[in-house]
DRENDREN-382861 format. One line per 8 residues: number of its first residue (from 1); for each residue x, y, z of C-alpha. Coordinates in Angstrom, 2 decimals. Each point is the difference from the previous one (the first is absolute). Last residue first. Example, Ala and Ser with C-alpha at 12.3 -4.5 7.8 and 13.67 -1.06 7.14 Angstrom:
// DRENDREN-382861
2) 13.67,-1.06,7.14 ~ -1.37,-3.44,0.66
//
This chain:
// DRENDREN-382861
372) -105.30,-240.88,-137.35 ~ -3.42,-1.63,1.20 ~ -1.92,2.29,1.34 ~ -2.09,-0.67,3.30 ~ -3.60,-0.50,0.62 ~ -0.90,0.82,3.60 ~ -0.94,3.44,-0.77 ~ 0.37,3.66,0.76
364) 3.57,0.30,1.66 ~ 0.82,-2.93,-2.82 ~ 2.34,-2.41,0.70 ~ 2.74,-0.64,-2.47 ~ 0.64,-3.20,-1.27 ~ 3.58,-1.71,-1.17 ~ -0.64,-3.29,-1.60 ~ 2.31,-2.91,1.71
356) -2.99,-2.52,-0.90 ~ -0.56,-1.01,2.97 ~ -0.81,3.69,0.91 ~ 2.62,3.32,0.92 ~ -1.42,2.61,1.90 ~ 1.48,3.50,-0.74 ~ 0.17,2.26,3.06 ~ -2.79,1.90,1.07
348) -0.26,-0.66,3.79 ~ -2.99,0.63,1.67 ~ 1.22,-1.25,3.33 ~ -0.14,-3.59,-0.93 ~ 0.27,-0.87,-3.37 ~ -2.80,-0.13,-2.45 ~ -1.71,-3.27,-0.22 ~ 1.17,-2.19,-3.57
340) -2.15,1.07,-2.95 ~ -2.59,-3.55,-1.34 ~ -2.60,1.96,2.27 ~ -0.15,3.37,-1.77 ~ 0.02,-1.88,-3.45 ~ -2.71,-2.26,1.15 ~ -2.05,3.20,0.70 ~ 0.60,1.21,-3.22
332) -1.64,-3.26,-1.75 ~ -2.62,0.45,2.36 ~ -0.57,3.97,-1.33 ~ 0.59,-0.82,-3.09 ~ -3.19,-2.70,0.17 ~ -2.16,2.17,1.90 ~ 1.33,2.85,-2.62 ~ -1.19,-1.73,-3.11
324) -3.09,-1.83,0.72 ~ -2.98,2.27,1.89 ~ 1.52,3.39,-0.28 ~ 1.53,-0.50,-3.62 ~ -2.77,-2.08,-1.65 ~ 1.52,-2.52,-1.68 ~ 0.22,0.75,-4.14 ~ -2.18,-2.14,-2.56
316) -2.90,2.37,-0.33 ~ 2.64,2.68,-1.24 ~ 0.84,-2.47,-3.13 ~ 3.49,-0.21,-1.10 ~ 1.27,-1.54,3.76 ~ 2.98,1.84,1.49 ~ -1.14,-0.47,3.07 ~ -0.83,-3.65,0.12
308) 3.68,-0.40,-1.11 ~ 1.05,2.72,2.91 ~ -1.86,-2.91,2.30 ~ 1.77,-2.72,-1.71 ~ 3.11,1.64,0.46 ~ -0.14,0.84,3.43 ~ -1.44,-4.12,0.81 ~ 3.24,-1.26,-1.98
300) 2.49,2.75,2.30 ~ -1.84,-1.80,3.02 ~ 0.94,-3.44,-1.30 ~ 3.33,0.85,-1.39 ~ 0.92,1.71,3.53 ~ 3.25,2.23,-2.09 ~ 3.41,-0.12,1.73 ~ 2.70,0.62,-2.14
292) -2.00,3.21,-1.27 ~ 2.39,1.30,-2.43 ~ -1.53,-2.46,-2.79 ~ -3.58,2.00,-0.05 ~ -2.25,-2.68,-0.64 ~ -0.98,-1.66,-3.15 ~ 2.46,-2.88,0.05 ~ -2.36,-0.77,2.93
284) -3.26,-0.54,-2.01 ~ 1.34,-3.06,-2.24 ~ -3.02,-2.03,1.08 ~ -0.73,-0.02,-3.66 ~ -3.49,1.54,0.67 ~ 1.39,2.73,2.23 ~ 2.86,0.74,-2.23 ~ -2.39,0.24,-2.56
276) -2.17,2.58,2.13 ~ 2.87,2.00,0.95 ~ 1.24,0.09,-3.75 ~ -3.58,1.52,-1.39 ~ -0.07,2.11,3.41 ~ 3.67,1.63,-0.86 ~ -1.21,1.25,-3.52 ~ 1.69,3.05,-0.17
268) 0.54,0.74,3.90 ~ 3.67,0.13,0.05 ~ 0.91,-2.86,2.44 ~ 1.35,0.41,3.69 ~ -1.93,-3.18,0.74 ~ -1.82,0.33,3.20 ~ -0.66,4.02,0.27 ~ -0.40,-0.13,-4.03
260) -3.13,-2.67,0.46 ~ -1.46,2.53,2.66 ~ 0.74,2.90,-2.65 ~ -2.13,-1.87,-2.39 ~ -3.08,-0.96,2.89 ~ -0.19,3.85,0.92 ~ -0.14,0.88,-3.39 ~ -3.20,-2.47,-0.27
252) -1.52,1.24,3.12 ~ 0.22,3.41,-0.91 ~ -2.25,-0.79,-2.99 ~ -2.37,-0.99,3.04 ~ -1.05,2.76,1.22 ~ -2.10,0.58,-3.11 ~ 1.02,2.39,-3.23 ~ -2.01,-0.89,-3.28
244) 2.58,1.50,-2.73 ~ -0.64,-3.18,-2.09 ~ 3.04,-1.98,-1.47 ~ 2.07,2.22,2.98 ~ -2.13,-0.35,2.47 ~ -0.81,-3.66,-0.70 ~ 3.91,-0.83,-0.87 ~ 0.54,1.75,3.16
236) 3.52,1.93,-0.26 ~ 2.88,-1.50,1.71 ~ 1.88,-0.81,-3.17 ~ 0.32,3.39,-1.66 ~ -0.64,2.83,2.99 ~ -2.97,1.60,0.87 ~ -3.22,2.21,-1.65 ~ -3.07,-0.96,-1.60
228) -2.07,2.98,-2.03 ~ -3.57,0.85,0.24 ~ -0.27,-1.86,2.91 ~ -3.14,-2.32,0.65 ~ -0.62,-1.30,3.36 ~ -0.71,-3.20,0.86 ~ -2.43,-2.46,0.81 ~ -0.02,-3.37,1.33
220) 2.95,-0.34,1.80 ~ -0.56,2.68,2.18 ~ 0.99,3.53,0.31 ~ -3.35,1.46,-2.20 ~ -2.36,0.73,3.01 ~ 2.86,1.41,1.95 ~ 0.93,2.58,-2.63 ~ 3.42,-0.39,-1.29
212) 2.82,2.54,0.86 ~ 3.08,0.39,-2.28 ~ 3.47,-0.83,0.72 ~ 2.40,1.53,-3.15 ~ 1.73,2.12,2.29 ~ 0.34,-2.31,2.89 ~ 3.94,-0.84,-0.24 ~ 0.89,-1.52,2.95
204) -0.75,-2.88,1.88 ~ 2.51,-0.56,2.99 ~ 1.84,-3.20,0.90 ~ 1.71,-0.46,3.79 ~ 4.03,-0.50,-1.36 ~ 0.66,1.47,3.80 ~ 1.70,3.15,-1.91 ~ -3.18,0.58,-1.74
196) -0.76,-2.35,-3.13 ~ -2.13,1.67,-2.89 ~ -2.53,-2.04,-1.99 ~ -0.57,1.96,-3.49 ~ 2.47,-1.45,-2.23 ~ -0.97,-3.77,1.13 ~ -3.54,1.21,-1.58 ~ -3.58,1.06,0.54
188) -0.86,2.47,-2.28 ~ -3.64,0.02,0.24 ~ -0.57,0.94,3.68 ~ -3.68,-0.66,0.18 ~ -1.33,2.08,2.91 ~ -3.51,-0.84,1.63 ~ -2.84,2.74,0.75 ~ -1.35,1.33,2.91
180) 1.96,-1.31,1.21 ~ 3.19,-1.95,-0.05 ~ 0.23,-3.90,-0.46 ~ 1.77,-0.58,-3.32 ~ 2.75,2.55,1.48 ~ 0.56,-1.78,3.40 ~ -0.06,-3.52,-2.20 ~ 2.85,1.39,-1.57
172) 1.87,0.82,2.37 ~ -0.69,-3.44,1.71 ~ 0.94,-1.53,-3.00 ~ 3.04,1.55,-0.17 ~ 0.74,-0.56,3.67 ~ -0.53,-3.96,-0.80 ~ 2.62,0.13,-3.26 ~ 2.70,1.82,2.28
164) -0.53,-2.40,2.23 ~ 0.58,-2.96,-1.76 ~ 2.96,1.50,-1.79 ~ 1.72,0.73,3.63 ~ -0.96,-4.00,1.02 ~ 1.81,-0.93,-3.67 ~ 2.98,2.55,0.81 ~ 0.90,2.83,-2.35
156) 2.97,0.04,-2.11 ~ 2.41,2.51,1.36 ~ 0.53,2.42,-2.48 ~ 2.49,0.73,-2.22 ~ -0.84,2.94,-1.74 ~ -2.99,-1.25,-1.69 ~ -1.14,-3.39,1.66 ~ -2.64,-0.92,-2.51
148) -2.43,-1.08,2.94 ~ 1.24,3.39,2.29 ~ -0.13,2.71,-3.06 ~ -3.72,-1.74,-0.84 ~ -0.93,0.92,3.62 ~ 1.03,3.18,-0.68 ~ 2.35,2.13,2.29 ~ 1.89,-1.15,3.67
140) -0.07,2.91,1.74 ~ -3.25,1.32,-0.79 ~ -0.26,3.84,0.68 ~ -3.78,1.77,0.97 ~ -1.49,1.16,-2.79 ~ 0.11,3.75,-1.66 ~ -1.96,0.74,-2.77 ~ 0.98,2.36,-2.62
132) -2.39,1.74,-2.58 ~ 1.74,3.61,-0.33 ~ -3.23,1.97,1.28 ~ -1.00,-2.88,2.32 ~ 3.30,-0.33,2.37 ~ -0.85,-3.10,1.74 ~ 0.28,-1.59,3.49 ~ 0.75,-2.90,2.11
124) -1.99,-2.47,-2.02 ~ 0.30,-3.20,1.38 ~ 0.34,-3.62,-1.88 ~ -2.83,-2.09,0.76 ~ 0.93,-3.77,2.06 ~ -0.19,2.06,3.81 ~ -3.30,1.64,-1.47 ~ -1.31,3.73,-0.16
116) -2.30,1.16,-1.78 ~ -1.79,3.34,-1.84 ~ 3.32,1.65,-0.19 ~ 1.21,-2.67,-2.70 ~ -2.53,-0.51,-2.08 ~ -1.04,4.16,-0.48 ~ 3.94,0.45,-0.53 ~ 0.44,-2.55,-2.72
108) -2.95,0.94,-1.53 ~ 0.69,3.09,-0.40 ~ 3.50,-0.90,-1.38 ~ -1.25,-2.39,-2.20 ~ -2.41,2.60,-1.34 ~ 3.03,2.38,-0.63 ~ 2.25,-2.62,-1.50 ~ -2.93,-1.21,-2.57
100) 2.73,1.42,-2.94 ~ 2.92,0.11,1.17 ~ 2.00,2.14,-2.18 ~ 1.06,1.93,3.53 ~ 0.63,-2.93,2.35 ~ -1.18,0.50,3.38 ~ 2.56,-0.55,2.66 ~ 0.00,-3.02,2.21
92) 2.09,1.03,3.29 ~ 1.02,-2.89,2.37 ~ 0.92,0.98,3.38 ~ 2.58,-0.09,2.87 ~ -0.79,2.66,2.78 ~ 1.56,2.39,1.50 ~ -2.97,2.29,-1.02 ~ 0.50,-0.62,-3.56
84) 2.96,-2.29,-0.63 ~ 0.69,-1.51,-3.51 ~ -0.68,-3.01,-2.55 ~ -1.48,0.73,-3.56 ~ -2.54,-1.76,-1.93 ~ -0.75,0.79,-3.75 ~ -3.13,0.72,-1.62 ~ -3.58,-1.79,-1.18
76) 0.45,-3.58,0.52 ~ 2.92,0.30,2.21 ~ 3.68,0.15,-0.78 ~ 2.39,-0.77,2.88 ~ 2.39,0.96,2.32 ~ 1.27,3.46,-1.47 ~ 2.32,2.19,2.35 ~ 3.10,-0.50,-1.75
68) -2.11,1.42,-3.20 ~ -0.27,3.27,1.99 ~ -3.74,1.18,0.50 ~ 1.09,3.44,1.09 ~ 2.08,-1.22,2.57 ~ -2.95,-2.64,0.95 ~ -1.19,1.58,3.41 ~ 1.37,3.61,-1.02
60) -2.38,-0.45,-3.15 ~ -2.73,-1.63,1.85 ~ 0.48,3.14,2.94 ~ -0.16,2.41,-2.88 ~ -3.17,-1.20,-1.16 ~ -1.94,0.65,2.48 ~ -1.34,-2.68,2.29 ~ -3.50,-1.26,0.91
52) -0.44,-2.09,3.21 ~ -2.70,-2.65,-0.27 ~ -3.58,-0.50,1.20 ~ -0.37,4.02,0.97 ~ -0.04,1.06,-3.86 ~ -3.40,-3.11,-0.09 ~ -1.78,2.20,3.07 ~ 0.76,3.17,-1.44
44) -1.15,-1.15,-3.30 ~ -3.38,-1.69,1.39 ~ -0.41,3.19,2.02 ~ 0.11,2.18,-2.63 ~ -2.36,-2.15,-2.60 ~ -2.65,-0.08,3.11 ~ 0.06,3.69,0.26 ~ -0.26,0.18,-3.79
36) -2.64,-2.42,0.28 ~ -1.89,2.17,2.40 ~ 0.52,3.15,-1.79 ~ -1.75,-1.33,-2.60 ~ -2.57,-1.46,1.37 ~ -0.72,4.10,1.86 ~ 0.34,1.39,-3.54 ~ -2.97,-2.43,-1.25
28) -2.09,0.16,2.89 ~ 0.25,4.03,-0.71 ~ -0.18,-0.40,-4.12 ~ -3.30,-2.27,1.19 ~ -1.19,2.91,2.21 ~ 0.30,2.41,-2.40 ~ -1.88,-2.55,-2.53 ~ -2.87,-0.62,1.93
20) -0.21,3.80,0.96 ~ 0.25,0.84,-3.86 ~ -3.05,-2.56,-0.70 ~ -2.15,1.19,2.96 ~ 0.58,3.61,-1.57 ~ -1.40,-1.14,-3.08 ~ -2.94,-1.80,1.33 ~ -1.03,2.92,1.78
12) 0.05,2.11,-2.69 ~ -1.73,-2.47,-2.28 ~ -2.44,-0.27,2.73 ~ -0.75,3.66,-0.14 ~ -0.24,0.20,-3.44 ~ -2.47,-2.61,-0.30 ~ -2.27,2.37,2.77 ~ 0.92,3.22,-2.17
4) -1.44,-1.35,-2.75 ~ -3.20,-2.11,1.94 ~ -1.04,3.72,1.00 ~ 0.74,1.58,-3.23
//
């Protein structure tokens, strides 16, 4: 009876041992739970604070209810409207209904784009979450691929303009390739998504589809596997693309199309293919853009060499961007900055006129002139 009542006595104590144990772990429990709610709370408030968020009555009043007058583009997921929030001239990308990764775009969109801020990255003024629109600041000037194609008769950009529209891409670019903790690829890089401000200084837009890569895997030796690619016909990587194996450098390869497009105004269809024969045959400057009077064929050859070495089939083959590509935009930009005649004395922003009798326009922001 003795040893009975002994066992029972340890089983007793054993049992309420257990049910403390497992009080306090429902308390620890409750208390880590409130924590990352907390945590969740403050993250939102903190992200709601990065941009302004308006109602929809103010988009609707903004784009008279989304007239058609008001349209200024179609983007990859919606249409973009022009109008005035906050006396203010904006673009307004609404969320498409029937579209089907709209939403996550959108998210995306907005997590990108609050999370950075660079003079060469479009800027997200604010967004209206429950109807899916996003509201950038306004680009004068439109696409990049509106400017080369000259739709509605625009001027035809200058060669020292082109050259530094291709070096602030790449400096964008780089920007995104080089934030932490973990790089951005863009994957939708494109003349259609490289806005010009009212100074003609280029813009990339359009980071829905951008995904991040872990450091360890943003080289050139690995990559990173996506379930699905994503992009645009022609400026995909043939890699990412053949593969799904995502790397830093399958922006490189749009990057080196849409360079070849900034010099030759050329669909992109096989446009490296006819660069490089033109290269061989020493026929390269029947390539260029024929509205440029003026082209440097020697400095236009090294550009398209360079967006050649870009646009290379095999990842392994392309420059790196930070170490090749922009140096060498960025001298080729330079030249364009020193080839413009000095501004006028006492700030004046007349027209200048060179040897050539080709109207420029100075830039308040730049050196580098248009040539209209």
């Amino acid at each position: 009876m003795a040893m009975a009542e002994s066992e029972k006595e340890k089983s007793r104590v054993a049992i309420e041992t257990a049910v403390a144990a497992h009080r306090i772990a429902e308390l620890e429990a409750q208390k880590t739970k409130h924590i990352i709610e907390e945590n969740n709370k403050s993250v939102v408030k903190t992200t709601d604070l990065r941009y302004r968020k308006y109602i929809i009555e103010e988009i609707e009043e903004a784009t008279e209810d989304f007239s058609p007058s008001r349209k200024i583009g179609e983007g990859g997921y919606g249409p973009v409207y022009k109008g005035t929030l906050d006396f203010t001239q904006v673009a307004i990308k609404v969320l498409r209904p029937d579209a089907a990764q709209g939403r996550s775009q959108f998210q995306q969109e907005v997590e990108v784009l609050t999370s950075m801020r660079h003079p060469n990255m479009v800027l997200l003024l604010g967004a209206c979450p429950e109807y899916g629109c996003l509201v950038y600041e306004y680009m004068a000037n439109g696409s990049l691929d509106d400017c080369l194609f000259r739709r509605g008769n625009s001027p035809a950009l200058s060669w020292q303009l082109r050259f530094r529209i291709a070096a602030e891409i790449a400096t964008g670019l780089h920007f995104l390739h080089q934030m932490k903790p973990e790089p951005l690829v863009h994957r939708d890089l494109k003349p259609g998504n490289i806005l010009l401000d009212q100074h003609y200084v280029s813009k990339i837009s359009d980071v829905g589809l951008a995904r991040l890569v872990p450091p360890s895997v943003a080289d050139t030796a690995t990559q990173y596997r996506m379930t699905s690619t994503a992009g645009t016909f022609c400026y995909i990587d043939p890699e990412y693309q053949k593969t799904g194996m995502l790397g830093t450098k399958s922006d490189i390869y749009s990057f080196g199309i849409m360079l070849l497009q900034i010099l030759t105004a050329k669909p992109p269809m096989g446009l490296t293919y006819h660069v490089e024969r033109a290269i061989e045959n020493r026929t390269f400057a029947e390539m260029l853009d024929p509205s440029v009077p003026d082209w440097p064929l020697e400095e236009a050859l090294v550009a398209a060499k360079l967006a050649v070495q870009c646009a290379e089939l095999r990842r392994k083959d392309r420059p790196d961007l930070g170490n090749v590509v922009l140096p060498e935009l960025n001298r080729l930009k330079t030249l364009a900055e020193e080839s413009m005649l000095p501004t006028n004395i006492g700030g004046s922003k007349r027209p200048t006129r060179n040897r050539n009798n080709n109207i420029y326009i100075k830039s308040p922001l730049s050196t580098t002139s248009l040539h209209v």
